[in-house]
N, C-alpha and C positions, 0 to 999 in steps of 0.2 A: 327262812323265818316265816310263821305262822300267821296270817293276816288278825291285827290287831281287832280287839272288840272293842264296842264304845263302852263306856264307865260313866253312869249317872252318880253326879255329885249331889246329895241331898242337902249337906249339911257338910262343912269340917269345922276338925275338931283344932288345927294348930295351924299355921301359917307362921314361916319362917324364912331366912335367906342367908345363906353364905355364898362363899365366893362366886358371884354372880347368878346365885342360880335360888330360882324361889321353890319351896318346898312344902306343899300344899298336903296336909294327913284329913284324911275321914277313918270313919271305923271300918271299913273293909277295904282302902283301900290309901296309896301313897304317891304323888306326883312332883317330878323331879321338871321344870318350865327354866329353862332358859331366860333370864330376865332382861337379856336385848333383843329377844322377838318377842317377848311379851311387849317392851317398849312400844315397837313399831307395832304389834298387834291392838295395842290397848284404845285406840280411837274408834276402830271398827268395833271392836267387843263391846265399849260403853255404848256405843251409836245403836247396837243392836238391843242390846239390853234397856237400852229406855222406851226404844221404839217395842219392845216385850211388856214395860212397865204400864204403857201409854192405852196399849190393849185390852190389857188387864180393869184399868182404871176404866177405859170406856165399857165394857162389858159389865162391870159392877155398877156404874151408872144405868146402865140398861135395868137391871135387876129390881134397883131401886126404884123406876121409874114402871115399871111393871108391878113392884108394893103396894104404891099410891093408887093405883088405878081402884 
């Protein structure tokens, strides 16, 4: 088996679940997640993602505070 490439998710298009398993579509591409390692995955992921949001939010504060001047 060929070493996997990574897949930037921009956007999807549908989010779905059956039997156990969540089923994430965008327009070029389709992922099939496990929903009891997504379970035990999901604290780290949000934990990462706010401390991604927290960034975000301090660096456009910067921005703004560079307008004013």
């Amino acid at each position: 088996m060929g070493k996997i490439k990574n897949i930037y998710i921009p956007e999807t298009h549908c989010l779905s679940q059956s039997d156990g398993e969540l089923y994430i579509e965008g327009e070029n591409f389709n992922i099939v997640w496990n929903c009891e390692t997504l379970y035990t995955d999901l604290p780290h992921i949000v934990r990462m993602v706010l401390e991604a949001r927290e960034d975000t939010n301090n660096r456009i504060k910067e921005q703004l505070k560079d307008l004013m001047l």
